[in-house]
Each structure stands twice: as structure tokens, then as C-alpha cells.
C-alpha positions as CSV (number, residue, x, y, z in Angstrom):
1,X,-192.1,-135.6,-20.4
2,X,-192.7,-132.4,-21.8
3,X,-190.9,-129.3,-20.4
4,X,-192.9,-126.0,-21.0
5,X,-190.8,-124.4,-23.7
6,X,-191.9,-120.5,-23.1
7,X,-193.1,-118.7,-20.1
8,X,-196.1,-116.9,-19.6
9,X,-195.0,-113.0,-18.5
10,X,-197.1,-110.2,-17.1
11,X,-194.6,-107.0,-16.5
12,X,-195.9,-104.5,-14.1
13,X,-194.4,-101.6,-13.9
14,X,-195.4,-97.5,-14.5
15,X,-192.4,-96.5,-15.8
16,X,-193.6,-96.6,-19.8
17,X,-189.2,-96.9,-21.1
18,X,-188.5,-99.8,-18.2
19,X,-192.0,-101.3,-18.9
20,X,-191.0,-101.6,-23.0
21,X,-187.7,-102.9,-22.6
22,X,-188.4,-105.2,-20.5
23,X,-191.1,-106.4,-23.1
24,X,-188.4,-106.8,-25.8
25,X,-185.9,-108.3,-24.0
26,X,-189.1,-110.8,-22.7
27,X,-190.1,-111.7,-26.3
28,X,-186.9,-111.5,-28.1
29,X,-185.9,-114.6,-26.4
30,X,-189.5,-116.4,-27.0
31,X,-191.6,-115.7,-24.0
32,X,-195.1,-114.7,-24.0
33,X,-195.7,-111.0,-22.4
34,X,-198.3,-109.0,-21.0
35,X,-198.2,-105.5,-19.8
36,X,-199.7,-103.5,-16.7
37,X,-198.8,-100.3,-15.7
38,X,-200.4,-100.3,-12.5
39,X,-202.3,-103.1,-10.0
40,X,-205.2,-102.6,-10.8
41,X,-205.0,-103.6,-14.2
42,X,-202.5,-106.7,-13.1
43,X,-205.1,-108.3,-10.8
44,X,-207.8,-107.5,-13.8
45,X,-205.5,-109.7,-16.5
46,X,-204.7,-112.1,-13.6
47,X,-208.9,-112.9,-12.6
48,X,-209.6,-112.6,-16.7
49,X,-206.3,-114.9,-17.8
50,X,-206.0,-116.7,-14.7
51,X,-204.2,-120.0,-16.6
52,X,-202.1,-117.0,-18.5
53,X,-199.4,-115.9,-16.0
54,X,-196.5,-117.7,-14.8
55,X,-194.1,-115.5,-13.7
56,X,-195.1,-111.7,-12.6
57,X,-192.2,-109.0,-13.2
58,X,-193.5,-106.4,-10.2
59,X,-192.6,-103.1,-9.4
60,X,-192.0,-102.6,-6.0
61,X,-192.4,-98.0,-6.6
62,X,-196.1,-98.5,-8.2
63,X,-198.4,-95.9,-6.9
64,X,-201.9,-96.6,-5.0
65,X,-201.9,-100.1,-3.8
66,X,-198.5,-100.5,-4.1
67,X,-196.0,-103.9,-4.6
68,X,-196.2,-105.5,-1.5
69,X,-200.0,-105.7,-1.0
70,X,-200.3,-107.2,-4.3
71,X,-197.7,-110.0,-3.1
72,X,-199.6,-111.1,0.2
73,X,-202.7,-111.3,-2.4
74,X,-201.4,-113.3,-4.5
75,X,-199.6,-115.2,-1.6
76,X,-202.7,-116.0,-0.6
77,X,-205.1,-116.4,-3.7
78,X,-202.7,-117.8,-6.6
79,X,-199.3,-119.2,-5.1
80,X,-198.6,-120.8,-8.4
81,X,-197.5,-117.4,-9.5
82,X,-193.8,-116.8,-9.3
83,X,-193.2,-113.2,-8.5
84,X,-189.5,-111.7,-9.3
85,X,-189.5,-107.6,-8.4
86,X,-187.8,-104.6,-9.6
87,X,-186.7,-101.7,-7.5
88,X,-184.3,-98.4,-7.8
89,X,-182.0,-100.1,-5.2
90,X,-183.4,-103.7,-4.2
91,X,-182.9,-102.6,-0.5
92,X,-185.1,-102.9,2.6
93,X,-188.4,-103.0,0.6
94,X,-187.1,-106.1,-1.6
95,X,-186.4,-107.9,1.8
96,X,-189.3,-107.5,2.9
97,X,-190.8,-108.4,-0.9
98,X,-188.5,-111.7,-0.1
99,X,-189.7,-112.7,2.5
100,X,-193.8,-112.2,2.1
101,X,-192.7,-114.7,-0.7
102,X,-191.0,-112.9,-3.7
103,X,-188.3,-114.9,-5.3
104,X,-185.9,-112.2,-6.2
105,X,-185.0,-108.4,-7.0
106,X,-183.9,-106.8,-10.4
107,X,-182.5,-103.6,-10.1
108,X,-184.2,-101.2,-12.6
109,X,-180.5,-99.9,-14.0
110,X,-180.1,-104.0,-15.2
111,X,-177.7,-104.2,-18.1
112,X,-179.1,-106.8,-20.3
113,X,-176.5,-109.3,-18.9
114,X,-177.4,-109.1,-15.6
115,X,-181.3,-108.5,-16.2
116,X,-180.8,-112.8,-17.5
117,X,-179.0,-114.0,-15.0
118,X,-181.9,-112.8,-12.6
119,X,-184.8,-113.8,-15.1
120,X,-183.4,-117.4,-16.2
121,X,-183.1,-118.5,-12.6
122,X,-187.1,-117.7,-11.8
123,X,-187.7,-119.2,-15.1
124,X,-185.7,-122.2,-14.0
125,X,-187.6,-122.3,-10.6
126,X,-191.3,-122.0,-12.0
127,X,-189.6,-124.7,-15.1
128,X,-189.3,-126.5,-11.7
129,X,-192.8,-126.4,-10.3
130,X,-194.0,-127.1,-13.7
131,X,-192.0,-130.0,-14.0
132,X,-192.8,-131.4,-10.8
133,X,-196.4,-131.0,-11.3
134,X,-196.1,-133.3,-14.2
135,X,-193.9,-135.8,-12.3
136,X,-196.7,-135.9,-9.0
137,X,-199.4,-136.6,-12.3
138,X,-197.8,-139.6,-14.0
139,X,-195.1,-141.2,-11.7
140,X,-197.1,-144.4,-10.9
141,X,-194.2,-146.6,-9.4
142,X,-193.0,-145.7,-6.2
143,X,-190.4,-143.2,-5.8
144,X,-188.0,-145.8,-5.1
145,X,-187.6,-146.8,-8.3
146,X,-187.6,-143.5,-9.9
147,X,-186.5,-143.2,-13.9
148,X,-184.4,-140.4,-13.8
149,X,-185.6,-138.8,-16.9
150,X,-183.1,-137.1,-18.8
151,X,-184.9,-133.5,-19.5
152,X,-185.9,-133.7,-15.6
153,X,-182.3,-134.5,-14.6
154,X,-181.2,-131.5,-17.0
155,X,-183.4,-128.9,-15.2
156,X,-182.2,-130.5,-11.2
157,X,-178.8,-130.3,-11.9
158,X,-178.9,-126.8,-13.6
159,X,-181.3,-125.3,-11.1
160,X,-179.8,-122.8,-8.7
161,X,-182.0,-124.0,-5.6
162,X,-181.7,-127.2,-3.9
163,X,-184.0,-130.3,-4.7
164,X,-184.0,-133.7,-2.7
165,X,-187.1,-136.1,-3.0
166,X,-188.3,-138.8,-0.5
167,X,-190.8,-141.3,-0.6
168,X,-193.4,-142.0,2.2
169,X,-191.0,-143.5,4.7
170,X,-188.4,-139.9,4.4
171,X,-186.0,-142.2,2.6
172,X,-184.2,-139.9,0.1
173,X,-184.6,-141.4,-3.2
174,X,-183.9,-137.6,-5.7
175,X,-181.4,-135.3,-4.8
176,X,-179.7,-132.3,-7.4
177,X,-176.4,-130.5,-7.2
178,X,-177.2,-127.6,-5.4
179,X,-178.8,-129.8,-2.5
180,X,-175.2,-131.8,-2.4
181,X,-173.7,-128.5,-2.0
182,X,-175.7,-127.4,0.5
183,X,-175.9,-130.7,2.6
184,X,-173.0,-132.2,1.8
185,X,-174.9,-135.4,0.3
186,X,-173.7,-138.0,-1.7
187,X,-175.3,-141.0,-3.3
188,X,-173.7,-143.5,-1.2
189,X,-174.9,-142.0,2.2
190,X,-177.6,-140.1,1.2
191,X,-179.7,-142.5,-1.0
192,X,-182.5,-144.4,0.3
193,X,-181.2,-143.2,4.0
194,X,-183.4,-141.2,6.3
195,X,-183.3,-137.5,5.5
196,X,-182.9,-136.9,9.0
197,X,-179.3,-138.8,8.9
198,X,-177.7,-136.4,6.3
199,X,-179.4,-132.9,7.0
200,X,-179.9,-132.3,10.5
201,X,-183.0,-130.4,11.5
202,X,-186.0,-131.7,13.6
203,X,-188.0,-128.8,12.1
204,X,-187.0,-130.1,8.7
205,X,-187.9,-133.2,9.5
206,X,-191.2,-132.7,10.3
207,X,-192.2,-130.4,7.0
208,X,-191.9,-133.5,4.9
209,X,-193.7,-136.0,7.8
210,X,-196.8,-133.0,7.6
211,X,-196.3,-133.1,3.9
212,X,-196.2,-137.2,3.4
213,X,-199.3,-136.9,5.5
214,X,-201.4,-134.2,4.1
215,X,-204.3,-136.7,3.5
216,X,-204.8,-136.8,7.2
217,X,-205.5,-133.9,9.4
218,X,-201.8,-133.1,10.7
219,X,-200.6,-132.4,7.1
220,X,-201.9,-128.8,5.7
221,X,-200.8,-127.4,8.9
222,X,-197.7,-126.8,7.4
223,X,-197.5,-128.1,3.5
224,X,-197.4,-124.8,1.2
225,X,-196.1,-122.4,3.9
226,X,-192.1,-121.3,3.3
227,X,-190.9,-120.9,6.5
228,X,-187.2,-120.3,7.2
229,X,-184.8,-122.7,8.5
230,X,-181.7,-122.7,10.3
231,X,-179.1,-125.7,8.9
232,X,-175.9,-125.4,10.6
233,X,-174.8,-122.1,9.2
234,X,-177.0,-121.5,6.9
235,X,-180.5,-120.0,6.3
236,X,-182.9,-121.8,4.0
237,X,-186.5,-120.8,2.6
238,X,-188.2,-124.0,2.5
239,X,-190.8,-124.9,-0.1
240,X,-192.4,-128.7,0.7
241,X,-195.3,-130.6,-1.1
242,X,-196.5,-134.1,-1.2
243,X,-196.0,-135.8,-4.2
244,X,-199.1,-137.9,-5.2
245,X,-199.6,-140.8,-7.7
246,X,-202.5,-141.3,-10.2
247,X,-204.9,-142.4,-7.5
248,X,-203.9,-139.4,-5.3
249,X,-201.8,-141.4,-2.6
250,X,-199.1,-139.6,-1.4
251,X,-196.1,-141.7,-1.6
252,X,-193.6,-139.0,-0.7
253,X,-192.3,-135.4,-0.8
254,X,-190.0,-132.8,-2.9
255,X,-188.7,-130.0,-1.1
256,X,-186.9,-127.1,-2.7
257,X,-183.9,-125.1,-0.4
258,X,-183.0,-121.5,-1.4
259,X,-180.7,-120.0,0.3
260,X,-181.2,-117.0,2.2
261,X,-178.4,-116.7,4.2
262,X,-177.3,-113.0,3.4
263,X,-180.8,-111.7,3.9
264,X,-181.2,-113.6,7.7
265,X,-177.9,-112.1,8.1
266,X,-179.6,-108.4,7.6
267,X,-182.1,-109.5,9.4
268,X,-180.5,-110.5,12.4
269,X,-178.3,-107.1,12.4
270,X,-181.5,-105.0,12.5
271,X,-182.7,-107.3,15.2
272,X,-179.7,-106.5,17.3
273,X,-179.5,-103.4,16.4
274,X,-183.3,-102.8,17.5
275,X,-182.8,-104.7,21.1
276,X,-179.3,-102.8,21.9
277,X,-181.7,-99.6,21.4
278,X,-184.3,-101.1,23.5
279,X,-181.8,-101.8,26.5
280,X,-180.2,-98.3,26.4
281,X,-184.3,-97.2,26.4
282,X,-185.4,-99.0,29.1
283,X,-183.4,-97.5,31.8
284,X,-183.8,-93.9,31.2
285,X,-187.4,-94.5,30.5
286,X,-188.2,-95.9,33.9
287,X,-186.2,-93.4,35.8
288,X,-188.4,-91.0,33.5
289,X,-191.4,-92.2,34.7
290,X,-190.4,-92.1,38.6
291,X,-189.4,-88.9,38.1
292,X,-192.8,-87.9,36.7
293,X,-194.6,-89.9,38.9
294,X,-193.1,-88.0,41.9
295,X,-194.2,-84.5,40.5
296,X,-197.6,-85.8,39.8
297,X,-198.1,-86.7,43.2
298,X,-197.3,-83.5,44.8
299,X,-193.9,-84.3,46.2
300,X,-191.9,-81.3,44.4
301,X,-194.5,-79.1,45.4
302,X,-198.1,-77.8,44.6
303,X,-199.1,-78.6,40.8
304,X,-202.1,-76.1,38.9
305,X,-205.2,-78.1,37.1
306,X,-203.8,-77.7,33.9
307,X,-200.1,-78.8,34.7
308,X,-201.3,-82.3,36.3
309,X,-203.3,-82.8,33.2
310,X,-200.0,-82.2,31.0
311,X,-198.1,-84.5,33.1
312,X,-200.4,-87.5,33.6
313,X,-200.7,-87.7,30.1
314,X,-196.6,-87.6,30.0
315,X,-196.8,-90.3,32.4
316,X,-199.0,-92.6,30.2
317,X,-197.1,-91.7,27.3
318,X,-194.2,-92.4,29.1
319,X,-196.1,-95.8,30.4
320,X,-196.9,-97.1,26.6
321,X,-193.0,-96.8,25.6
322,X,-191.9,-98.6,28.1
323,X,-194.5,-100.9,27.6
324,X,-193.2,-100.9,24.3
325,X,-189.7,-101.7,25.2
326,X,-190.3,-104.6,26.7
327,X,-192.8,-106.4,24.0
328,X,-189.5,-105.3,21.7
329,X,-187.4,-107.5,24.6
330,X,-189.6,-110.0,25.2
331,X,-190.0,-110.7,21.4
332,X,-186.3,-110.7,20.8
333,X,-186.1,-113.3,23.2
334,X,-188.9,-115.6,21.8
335,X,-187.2,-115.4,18.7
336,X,-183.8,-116.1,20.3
337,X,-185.3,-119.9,21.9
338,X,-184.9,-118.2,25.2
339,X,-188.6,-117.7,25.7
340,X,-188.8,-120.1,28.5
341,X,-186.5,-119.1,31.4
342,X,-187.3,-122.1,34.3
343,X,-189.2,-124.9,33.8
344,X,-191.3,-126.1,36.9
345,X,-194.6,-127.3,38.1
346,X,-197.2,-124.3,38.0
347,X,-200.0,-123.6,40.1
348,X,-202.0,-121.8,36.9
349,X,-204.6,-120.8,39.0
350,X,-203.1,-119.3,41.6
351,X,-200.9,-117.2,38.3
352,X,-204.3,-116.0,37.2
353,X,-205.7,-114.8,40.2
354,X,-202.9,-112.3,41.0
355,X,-203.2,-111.4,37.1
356,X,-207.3,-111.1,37.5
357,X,-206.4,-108.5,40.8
358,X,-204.0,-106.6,38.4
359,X,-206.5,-106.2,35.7
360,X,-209.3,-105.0,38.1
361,X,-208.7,-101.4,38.1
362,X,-208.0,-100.8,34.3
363,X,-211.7,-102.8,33.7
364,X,-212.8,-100.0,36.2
365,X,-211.8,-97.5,34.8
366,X,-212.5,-98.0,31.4
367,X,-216.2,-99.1,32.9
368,X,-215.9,-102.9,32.2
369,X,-217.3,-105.9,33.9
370,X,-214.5,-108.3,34.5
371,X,-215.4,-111.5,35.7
372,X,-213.4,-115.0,36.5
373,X,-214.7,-118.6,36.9
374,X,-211.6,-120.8,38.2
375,X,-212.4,-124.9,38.4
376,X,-211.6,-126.4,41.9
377,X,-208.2,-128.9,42.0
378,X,-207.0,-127.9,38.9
379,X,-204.0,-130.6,37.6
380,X,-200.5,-128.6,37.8
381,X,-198.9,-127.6,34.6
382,X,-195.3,-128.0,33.5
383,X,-194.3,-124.5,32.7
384,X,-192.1,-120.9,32.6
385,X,-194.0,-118.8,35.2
386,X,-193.3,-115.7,33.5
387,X,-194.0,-117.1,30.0
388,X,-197.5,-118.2,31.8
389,X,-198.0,-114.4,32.9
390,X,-197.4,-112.4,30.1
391,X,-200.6,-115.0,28.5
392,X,-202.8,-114.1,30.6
393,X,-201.8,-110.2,31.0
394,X,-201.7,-110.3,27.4
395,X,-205.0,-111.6,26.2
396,X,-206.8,-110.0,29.3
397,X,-205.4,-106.4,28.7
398,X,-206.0,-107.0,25.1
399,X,-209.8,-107.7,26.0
400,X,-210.1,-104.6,27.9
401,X,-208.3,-102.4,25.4
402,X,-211.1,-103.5,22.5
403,X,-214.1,-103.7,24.2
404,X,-216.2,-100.3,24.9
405,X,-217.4,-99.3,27.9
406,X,-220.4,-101.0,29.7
407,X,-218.9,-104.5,27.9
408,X,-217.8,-107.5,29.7
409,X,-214.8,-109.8,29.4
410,X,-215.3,-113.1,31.5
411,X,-212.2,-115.6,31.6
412,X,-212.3,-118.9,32.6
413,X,-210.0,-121.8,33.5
414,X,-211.0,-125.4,34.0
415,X,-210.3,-129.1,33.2
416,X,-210.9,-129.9,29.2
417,X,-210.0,-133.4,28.5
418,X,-206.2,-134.3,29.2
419,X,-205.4,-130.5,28.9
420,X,-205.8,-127.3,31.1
421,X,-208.4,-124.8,29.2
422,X,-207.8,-121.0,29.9
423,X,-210.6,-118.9,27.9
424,X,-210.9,-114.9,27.6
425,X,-214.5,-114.0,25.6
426,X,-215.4,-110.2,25.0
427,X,-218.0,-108.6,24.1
428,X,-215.8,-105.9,22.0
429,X,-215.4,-105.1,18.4
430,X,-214.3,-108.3,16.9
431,X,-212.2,-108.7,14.2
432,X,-212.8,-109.7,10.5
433,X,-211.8,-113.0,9.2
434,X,-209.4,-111.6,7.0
435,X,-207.4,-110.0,10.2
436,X,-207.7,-113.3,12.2
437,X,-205.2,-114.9,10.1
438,X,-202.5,-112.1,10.6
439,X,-203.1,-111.2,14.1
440,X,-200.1,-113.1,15.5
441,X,-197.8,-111.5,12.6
442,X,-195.4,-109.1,14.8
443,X,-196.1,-105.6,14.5
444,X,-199.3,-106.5,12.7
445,X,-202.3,-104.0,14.1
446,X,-205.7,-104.4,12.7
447,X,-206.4,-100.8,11.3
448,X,-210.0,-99.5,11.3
449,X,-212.0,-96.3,13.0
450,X,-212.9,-98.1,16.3
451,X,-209.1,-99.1,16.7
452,X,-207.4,-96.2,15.7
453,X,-207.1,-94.5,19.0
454,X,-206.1,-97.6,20.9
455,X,-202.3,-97.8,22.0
456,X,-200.6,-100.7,21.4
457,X,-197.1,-102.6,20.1
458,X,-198.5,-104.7,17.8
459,X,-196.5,-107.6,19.5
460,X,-198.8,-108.8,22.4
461,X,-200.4,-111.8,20.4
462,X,-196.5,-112.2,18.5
463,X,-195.2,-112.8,22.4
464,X,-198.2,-115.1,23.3
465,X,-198.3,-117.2,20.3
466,X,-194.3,-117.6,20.9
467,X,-194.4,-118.5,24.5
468,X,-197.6,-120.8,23.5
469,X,-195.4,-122.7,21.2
470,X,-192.4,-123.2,23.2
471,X,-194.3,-124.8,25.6
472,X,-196.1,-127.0,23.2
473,X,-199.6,-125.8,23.7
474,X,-202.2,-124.2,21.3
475,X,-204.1,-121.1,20.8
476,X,-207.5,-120.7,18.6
477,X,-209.4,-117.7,17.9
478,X,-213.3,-117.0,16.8
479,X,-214.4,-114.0,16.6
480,X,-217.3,-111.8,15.1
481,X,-217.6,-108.3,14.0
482,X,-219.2,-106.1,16.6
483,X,-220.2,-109.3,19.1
484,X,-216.7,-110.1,20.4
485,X,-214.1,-112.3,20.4
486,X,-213.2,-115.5,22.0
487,X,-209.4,-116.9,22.8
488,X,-208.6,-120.2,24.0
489,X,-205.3,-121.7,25.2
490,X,-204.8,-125.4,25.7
491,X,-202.0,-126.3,28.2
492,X,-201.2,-129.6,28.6
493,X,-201.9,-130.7,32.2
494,X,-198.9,-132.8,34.0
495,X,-199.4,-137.0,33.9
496,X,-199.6,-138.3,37.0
């Protein structure tokens, strides 16, 4: 097999003295280089070149655009790019850069030594993908008797990521250094075993089942997505493809494991850091609020026009951060595994109900229809009773909050095959299909003139799809532009 001997480079960066050396460090050693001093011009050699760029060098202090939106572009449009940034200080922003699927940070004060040890390793994981896409081309024997090849076997066991192979049953049959570090594997035990018996994760697990069975509907749910995953101690970015023959059978998976284990670690100290805050909030906020509430009323004494205006717009003010506070709680614990409190046999209906007779007066007053159609003898559902509430509350007040006045929101909840259906339809703004995909992101707020004076957290839909998912259900979304937009949640009714 032949191993692509020079990389394809396109440096991006406004900084004309960084930009040039750079360049020559680039081509001294061989590579092929291209130059962009701003995004613009980087997405114009990409669309015109599009088999000409392997790696992307990206600054993460352009102007205009800037770094990160050209990262979830090419995240979504041209994955095959590996992108490697550079920043004053690789801090916060080259976290984030990480995580929407960067591979690494150069600081821009690199000495020449250090500047390679950063470069060689993307090159070494694009050498990788390369490699691999050659091996899925022209392996036609099963992956159980694989030929180690001597060049492929050179770039596993140098690579700084881990690599384990399995064939269609999740036997390991390909495993590199790194991934023996990682996992603690060795040929004896490891070998045409289970994957499941040496690394132990069920989510693991089932990103190389969807992967092995990507040529049925299951697979593409997850194949090409790099979530993060907890492995004992540590915290892994997983990358997992099928691996197809000549006749385009898949006859097993690779998966590459880098470690982000520092980065989680940051993570997870801003996330405490951010619910210790919330919890001091949350007390002082409420009393605040009774406090206002009992002025506003008239109990401290008479109150002029212009004073109860001030303070009922104190109170809702007052009302969205404490609102806020608890989406910040309530999303902590999703992301804890403590989303579900109590499990036990739910009367859904009845939930809804009491949530329809909340929602009432803020359809009112906003000038909304609000309708419900419940089905009669409704199967029970196996479920966390305030995980079920925040659903509804969620999607319903969301309905309300984006559809103008003199619009309806009708929800419904009925019998739909083996599973409970529960259905919220608008007739508000809508959303654009590029926003549909994010909406669920948390702290993701779709950004436009009709939604820029609508409160909100940005983790209402984060919070529902969590609680959706820990209780094994699913959520879908349709929506059009200035018609409305439909929700549905399937809950899986109890047997028997």
C-alpha cells in the first residue's frame, strides 16, 4: 500500500510574519502549502480545490466570520478535513475549537520544535484516515485474517491516538500501542474476544454495533459523530466507521480514541463551578421575588402608576433569572445521569392536564388559542414524574413564547402503535432547517428579528431531549418558516 508521502496544507491566518513562517517551515520539510489570510478566501480555495486540502492550519483571532464558524462548516460540509488551530494562548476558545471537532492548538509563540511535535501528530492522524481509507478499498478477506502490512503497522504503532479494529461480530482482530495503553489490552485476551470483554462501556459498544450496521437504518444514527466517552478514568473523543470490502459489505469497524481527559477535566470544573453559583442564586432570588411581589400588591403601602410599572417589570426580570437558575440545575443534573429521580407508573394524562391549566393564562395573555385533545384509557407509562413535567411545560411554553398573537397551539396525546404520542403544533414562526439540527445544542438560541425580544435560557429543548433520552423515548421535529412548528414525543407505553 501506498502511504501518501506529503500533505496537502492550507494556512489561515491574518498575521502576514506568522502566516510566512509557517509556510516555510510547511515546505521545507516537503509539504504542499496554500495561503489565506482571512475565511473568505479559505472557503473560496476549499469549493475551487476541494481534493486539495488535507489538513487546515486555522486561526482562531481572524476577523469577520471568525475561527469557529468556519469549524462547524466544515464539520458539517467536508469532515475529511483535519483542522489543527493556532491561538495567542490556546485557552477557552481552543476548547471550545476541540470540541466542535478541532484536533489540536498551536500556540502562535511555537519555537520550531514545538510547532512539529503539534504538526506531525495531525499529520500522523490524517496519514491515518488516509491509510484506512485505502485498507476499507482493497481488504477483500475478512478482517480476521488481516495481513498486517508493514507500512500500516509502522503508522498504528507510532500514532499518538488509539486504534483497535473489529470485524462484523465486535471481535477485535487490530489493535495499536496507544490503544494497549489506554485499555490495557493484550494480544492474548484481547484478540478475536468481544470488544466489550476488554474495554468496558455499553455506549462504546454500541458505536461500533451502529457502525457494523450502517447499511441498515440503525447505523448513521451515530457513525461519523465524535461524541465523548467516559472509560473508567478517562475521557475519550471517539471517531468510529465501518470498514467495507470491494463489494461494499461491511465486515467490521475501526475506531480511533484520543484522549481528552485534561480538557473534560476543565470542563467539569466550569460545570461546578457554574451550579455552585446557581445554588447560592436561587435562594436570594426567590426571597427577591417575594419581597417584590409583596410591594406590587399593595401590602407595604400605596404604590404610584409609574412605580408598579417599574416593579412588575423587576418582578419578571426577577422571574426569567430564576427561571434561568433552574434550566442551569436541571441541566447539570441531566448531564450528571441523575435526570430521573423515581421511577413509577404515570398517569400522563392526568400530568398534562394540570400542565394544560398552568399554561392557560400565559396563552391569554399573550392572546393565544390553546387547545388539548386527550385519548380516553390511555396505557400508563413507566416514568420520572418530574422529568415528564418539565416535557410538557417545556415544549408548551416554548409554543407560546414563538407564536404571535391571534395564533394557536393545539396539543394532543393519544395511543400511536405500541407507544404513547404526545404532540405540540403551532402556528408560530418556525424555524429554518439549518437551526433544526442545533436546537437541542445547550445554550443554542436561534437568532433572527422575530426572536430577538423573546426571553429564554437556551436550555429548554437541551433539558427535554435529556430527560427524553434517559427514559428511552424519542423526539422529532418539522417545522416551516412562518407556518409553525410541530414536536412529537414517543413514550413507550407499559406491557401488560
Amino acid at each position: 500500500m501506498l502511504i501518501k508521502p506529503s500533505i496537502d496544507i492550507l494556512v489561515v491566518e491574518n498575521d502576514i510574519t506568522i502566516l510566512q513562517r509557517c509556510r516555510e517551515l510547511l515546505i521545507d520539510e516537503g509539504h504542499r502549502v496554500r495561503t489565506a489570510e482571512c475565511i473568505e478566501e479559505a472557503l473560496d480555495i476549499i469549493q475551487k480545490h476541494p481534493g486539495d486540502v488535507d489538513i487546515m492550519l486555522l486561526s482562531l483571532e481572524l476577523p469577520g466570520w471568525g475561527g469557529m464558524t468556519l469549524i462547524e462548516t466544515l464539520q458539517k460540509a467536508r469532515r475529511e478535513i483535519l483542522i489543527m488551530t493556532m491561538s495567542d494562548n490556546c485557552g477557552e476558545e481552543a476548547i471550545e475549537a476541540m470540541h466542535a471537532g478541532a484536533y489540536d492548538c498551536i500556540r502562535k509563540s511555537f519555537t520550531t520544535d514545538r510547532f512539529w511535535i503539534k504538526m506531525n501528530r495531525a499529520i500522523e492522524a490524517f496519514r491515518l484516515r488516509h491509510q484506512l481509507d485505502i485498507l476499507t478499498r482493497q481488504r477483500q478477506a475478512a478482517l480476521t485474517k488481516v495481513r498486517r502490512d508493514e507500512n500500516l503497522l509502522a503508522i498504528l504503532q507510532s500514532l499518538t491516538d488509539g486504534f483497535v479494529v473489529t470485524d462484523w461480530q465486535t471481535n477485535i482482530v487490530l489493535f495499536n500501542e496507544k490503544a494497549a495503553g489506554l485499555f490495557d489490552l493484550t494480544e492474548e485476551k484481547a484478540l478475536g474476544h468481544p470488544i466489550s470483554v476488554s474495554i468496558k462501556s455499553d455506549e462504546l459498544l454500541s458505536f461500533f454495533m451502529r457502525a457494523i450496521k450502517s447499511d441498515s437504518g440503525l447505523g448513521p444514527l451515530m457513525v461519523g459523530e465524535e461524541p465523548v466517552v467516559k472509560v473508567g478514568e478517562k475521557a475519550l473523543r471517539v471517531h468510529v466507521y465501518p470498514v467495507k470490502n470491494e463489494t461494499g459489505t461491511v465486515i467490521g469497524a475501526a475506531g480511533l480514541f484520543h484522549d481528552v481527559t485534561t480538557v473534560s477535566a476543565m470542563d467539569k470544573l466550569k460545570s461546578d463551578f457554574l451550579s455552585m453559583v446557581s445554588h447560592e442564586l436561587k435562594s436570594p432570588l426567590s426571597s427577591l421575588l417575594m419581597q417584590i411581589s409583596v410591594v406590587l400588591d399593595g401590602l407595604a403601602g400605596d404604590l404610584t402608576a409609574k412605580q408598579s410599572d417599574l416593579l412588575a417589570k423587576a418582578k419578571e426580570k426577577t422571574k426569567g433569572m430564576i427561571t434561568l437558575v433552574n434550566d442551569i440545575l436541571d441541566y447539570r443534573r441531566i448531564q450528571e445521569g441523575k435526570s430521573i429521580q423515581k421511577i413509577e407508573s404515570l398517569d400522563v394524562a392526568e400530568i398534562l392536564k394540570r400542565t394544560i391549566e398552568l399554561m392557560h393564562l400565559s396563552a391569554e395573555e399573550k392572546g393565544l388559542s390553546l387547545t388539548c385533545e386527550i385519548a380516553e384509557e390511555l396505557p400508563s407509562f413507566s416514568g420520572d414524574r418530574g422529568g415528564m413535567e418539565a416535557i410538557f411545560v417545556n415544549l408548551i411554553s416554548n409554543a407560546i413564547k414563538y407564536t404571535p398573537k391571534g395564533g394557536n397551539v393545539n396539543v394532543t396525546l393519544n395511543k400511536a402503535g405500541k407507544d404513547i404520542g404526545f404532540k405540540v403544533v403551532d402556528t408560530g414562526i418556525g424555524i429554518l432547517p439549518e437551526d433544526i439540527d442545533r436546537i437541542f445544542e445547550k445554550f443554542y438560541r436561534i437568532k433572527t428579528e422575530q426572536t430577538r425580544s423573546i426571553s429564554g435560557s437556551g436550555l429548554g429543548l437541551s433539558i427535554v431531549k435529556g430527560i427524553v433520552d434517559a427514559h428511552n423515548s424519542a423526539i422529532h421535529v418539522e417545522s416551516e418558516v412562518g407556518k409553525g412548528t410541530t414536536f412529537v414525543v414517543s413514550l413507550p407505553a407499559e406491557s401488560g
